[in-house]
C-alpha positions as CSV (number, residue, x, y, z in Angstrom):
1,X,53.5,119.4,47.6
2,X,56.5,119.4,44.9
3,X,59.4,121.1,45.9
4,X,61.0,122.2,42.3
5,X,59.7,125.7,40.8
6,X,57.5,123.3,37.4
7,X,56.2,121.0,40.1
8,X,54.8,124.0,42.9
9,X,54.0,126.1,39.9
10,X,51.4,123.0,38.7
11,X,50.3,122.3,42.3
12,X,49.2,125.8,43.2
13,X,47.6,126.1,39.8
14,X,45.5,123.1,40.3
15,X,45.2,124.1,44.2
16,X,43.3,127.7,42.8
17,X,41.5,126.0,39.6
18,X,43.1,127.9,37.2
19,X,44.0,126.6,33.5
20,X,47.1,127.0,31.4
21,X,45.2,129.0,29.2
22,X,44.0,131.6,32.0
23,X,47.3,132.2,32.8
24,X,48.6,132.4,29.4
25,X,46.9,134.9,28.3
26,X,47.2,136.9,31.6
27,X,50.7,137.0,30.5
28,X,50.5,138.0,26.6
29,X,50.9,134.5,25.6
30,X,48.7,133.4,23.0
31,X,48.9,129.6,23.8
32,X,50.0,127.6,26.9
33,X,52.3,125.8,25.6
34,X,55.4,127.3,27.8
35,X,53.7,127.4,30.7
36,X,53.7,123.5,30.8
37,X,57.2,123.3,29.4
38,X,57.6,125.4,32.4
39,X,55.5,123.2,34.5
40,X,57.2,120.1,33.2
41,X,60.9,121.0,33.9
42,X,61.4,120.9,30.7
43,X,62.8,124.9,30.1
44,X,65.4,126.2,32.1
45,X,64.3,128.5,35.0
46,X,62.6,131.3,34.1
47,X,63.7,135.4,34.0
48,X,62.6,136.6,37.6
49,X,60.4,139.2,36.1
50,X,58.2,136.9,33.9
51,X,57.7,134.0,36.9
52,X,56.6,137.7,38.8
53,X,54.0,138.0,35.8
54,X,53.1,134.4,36.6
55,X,52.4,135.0,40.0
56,X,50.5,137.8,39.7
57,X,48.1,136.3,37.2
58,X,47.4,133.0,39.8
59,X,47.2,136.1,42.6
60,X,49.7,133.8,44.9
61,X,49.8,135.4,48.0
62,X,52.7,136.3,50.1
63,X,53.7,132.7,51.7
64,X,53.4,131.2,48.1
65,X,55.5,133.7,46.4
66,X,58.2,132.7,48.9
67,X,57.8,129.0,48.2
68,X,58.0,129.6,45.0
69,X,60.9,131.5,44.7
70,X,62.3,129.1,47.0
71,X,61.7,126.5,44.9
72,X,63.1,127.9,41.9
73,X,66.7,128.7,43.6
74,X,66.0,132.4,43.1
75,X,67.9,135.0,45.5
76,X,66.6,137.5,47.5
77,X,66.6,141.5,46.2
78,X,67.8,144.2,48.8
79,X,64.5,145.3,48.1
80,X,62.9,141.9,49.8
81,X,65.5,141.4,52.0
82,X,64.7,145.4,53.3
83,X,60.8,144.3,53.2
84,X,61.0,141.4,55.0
85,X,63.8,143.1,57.8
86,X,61.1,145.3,58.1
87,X,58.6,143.0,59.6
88,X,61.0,141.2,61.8
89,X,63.3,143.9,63.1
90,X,61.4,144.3,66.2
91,X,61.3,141.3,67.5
92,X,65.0,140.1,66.6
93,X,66.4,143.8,68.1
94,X,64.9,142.6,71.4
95,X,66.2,139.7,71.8
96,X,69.1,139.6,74.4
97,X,71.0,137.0,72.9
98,X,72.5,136.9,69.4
99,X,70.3,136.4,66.6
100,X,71.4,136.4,62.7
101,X,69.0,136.0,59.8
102,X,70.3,134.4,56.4
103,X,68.4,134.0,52.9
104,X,68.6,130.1,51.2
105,X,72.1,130.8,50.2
106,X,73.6,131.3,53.3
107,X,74.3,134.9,52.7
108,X,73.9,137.1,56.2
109,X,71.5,139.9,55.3
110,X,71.0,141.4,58.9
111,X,71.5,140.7,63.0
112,X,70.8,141.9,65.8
113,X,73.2,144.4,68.1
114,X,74.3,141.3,70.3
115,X,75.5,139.4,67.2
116,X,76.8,142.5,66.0
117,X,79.1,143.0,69.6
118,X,79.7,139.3,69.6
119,X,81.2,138.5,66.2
120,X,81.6,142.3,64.2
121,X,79.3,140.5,61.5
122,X,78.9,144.3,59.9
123,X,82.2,145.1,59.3
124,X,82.2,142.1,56.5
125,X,79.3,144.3,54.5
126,X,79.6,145.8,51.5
127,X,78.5,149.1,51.7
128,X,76.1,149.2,48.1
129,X,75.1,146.4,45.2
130,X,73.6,143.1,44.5
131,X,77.0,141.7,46.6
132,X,76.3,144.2,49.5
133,X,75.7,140.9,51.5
134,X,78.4,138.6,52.4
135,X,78.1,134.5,52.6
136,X,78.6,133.0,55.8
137,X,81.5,131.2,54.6
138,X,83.0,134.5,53.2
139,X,83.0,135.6,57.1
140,X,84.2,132.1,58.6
141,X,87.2,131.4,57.0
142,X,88.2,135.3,56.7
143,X,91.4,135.4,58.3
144,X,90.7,138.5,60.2
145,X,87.0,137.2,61.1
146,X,87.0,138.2,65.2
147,X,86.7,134.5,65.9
148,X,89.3,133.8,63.9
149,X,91.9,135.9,65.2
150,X,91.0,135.2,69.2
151,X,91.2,131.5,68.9
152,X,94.4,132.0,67.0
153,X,97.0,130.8,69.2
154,X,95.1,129.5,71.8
155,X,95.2,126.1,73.3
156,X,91.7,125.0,72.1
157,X,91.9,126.3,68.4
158,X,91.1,123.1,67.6
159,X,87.6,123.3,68.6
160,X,86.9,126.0,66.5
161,X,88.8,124.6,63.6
162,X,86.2,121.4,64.5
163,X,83.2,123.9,64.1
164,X,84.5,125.0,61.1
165,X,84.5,122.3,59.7
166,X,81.3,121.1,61.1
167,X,79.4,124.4,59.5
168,X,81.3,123.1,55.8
169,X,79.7,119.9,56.3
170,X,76.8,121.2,56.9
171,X,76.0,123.3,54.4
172,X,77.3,120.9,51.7
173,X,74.7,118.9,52.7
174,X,72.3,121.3,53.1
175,X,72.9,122.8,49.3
176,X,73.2,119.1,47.8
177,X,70.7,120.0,45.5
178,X,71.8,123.5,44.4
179,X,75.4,122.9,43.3
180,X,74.4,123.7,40.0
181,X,73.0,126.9,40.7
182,X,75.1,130.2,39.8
183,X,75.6,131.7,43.4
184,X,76.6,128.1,44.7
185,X,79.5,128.0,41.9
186,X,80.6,131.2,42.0
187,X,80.8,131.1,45.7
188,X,83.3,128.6,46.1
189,X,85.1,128.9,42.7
190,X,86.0,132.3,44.7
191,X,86.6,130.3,48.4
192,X,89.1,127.9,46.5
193,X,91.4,130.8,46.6
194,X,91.3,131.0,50.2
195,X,93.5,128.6,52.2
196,X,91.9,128.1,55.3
197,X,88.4,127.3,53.4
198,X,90.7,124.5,51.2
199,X,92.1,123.3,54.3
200,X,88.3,122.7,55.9
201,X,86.6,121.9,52.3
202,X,88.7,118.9,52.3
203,X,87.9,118.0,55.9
204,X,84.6,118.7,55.5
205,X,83.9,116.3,52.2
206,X,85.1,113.1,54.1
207,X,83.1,114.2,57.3
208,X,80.0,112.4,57.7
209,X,77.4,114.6,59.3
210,X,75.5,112.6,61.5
211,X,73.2,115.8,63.4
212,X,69.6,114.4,62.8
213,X,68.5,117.6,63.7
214,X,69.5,120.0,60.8
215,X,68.3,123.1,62.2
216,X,70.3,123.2,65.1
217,X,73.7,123.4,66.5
218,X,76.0,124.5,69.0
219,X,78.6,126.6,69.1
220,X,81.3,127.5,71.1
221,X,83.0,131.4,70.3
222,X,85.3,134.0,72.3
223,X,85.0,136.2,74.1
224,X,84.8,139.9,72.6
225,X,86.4,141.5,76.0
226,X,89.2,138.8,76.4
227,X,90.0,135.9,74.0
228,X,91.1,133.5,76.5
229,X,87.0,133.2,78.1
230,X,84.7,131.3,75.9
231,X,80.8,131.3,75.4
232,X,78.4,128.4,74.9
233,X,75.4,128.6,72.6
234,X,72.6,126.0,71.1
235,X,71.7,127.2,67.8
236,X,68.2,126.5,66.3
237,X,66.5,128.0,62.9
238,X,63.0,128.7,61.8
239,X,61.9,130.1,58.3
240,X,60.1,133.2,58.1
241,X,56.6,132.0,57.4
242,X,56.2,135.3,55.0
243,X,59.2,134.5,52.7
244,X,60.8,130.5,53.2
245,X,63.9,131.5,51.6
246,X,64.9,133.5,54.9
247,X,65.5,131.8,58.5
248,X,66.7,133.4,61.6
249,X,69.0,131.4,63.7
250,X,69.0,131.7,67.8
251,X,71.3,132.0,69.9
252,X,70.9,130.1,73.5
253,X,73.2,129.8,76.1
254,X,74.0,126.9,76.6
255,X,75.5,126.8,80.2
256,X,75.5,129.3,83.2
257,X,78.5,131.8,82.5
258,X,77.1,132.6,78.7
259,X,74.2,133.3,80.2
260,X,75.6,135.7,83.2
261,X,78.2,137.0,80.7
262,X,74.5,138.4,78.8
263,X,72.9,139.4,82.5
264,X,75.9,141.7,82.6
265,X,75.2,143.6,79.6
């Protein structure tokens, strides 16, 4: 299956033997030309309302809108991200271990209590607007992130300087393809003003990184009660199946203390 919004748009079209035409006039258009302009990559992207129109008329059903939307770079609403917190929340509140769920961009849209405890990820929320969420790298190289300020000073700051630059290398790879986009510029037209991120950015564009396994990860944080105690976690992400452009990442632990230091609480 195609992965760019022209390409999926033509592949589920085909998939649910519908013609141009069909959806054209579902529309208002009166012939289909755009639609395989739109098809062919040969228009920019859409408005978000019209590709909704789209989708309505080829009845795509929930997993399909996601893909689509996906494909086509475009951002979660508070209203989706509320929707699809809604069908999770559950699950990732009973989870003993950290969890935190991110849309495509990397932007943290909710996690559960543990997260919360472990790394104060709420206090970096805006409280209303399209902006309420923050990117991941917003938090990271905040200089009063909690990680930030217990390694600061310690003997092994240079493992979590490492992981820093480790989650820059990362996601520059990750978002290879969406430099173009208008969240990916803006984001780090604003991080260039930020001197830690500078530091790491230039660390990170001459690291190499060689995880085959992009979905996971381990980390190594402080501890909330007393800075100078660390905790071990493996990482791992899946997509939720009912919108692709979220994924919740895991938290593990990765060696006996992180896990008693959980048994405790």
């Amino acid at each position: 299956m195609s992965a760019t919004l022209g390409g999926l748009l033509k592949d589920y079209r085909l998939q649910k033997n519908i013609s141009q035409l069909e959806i054209s006039f579902a529309v208002g258009w009166k012939e289909p030309s755009r639609l395989s302009r739109i098809e062919q990559g040969r228009v920019g992207r859409p408005k978000r309302e019209l590709l909704n129109r789209i989708m309505d008329a080829m009845k795509l059903d929930e997993e399909e809108r996601g893909r689509l939307l996906l494909g086509g770079g475009y951002l979660p609403t508070n209203e989706e991200i509320s929707k699809v917190r809604k069908q999770i929340d559950s699950f990732i509140m009973g989870w003993k271990f950290p969890i935190v769920v991110y849309d495509f961009s990397r932007r943290v849209v909710f996690e559960n209590k543990v997260a919360d405890h472990v790394y104060g990820l709420s206090k970096h929320y805006k409280k209303t607007g399209d902006n309420k969420y923050p990117n991941i790298l917003e938090i990271l190289f905040d200089e009063n992130y909690s990680q930030n300020t217990r390694f600061k000073g310690k003997k092994d700051y240079s493992v979590w300087s490492t992981h820093l630059t480790s989650v820059l290398a990362q996601f520059m790879k990750v978002q290879r393809d969406r430099t173009k986009e208008k969240w990916y510029t803006d984001l780090i037209k604003k991080m260039m003003n930020n001197d830690l991120f500078r530091t790491h950015w230039e660390k990170a564009r001459s690291t190499i990184h060689t995880s085959k396994v992009v979905n996971y990860f381990q980390e190594t944080d402080a501890v909330p009660e007393d800075s100078r105690l660390r905790l071990t976690f493996n990482l791992f992400t899946i997509p939720v199946q009912t919108d692709l452009r979220f994924e919740v990442e895991f938290y593990t632990p990765a060696n006996l203390e992180t896990f008693k230091y959980f048994e405790k609480k």
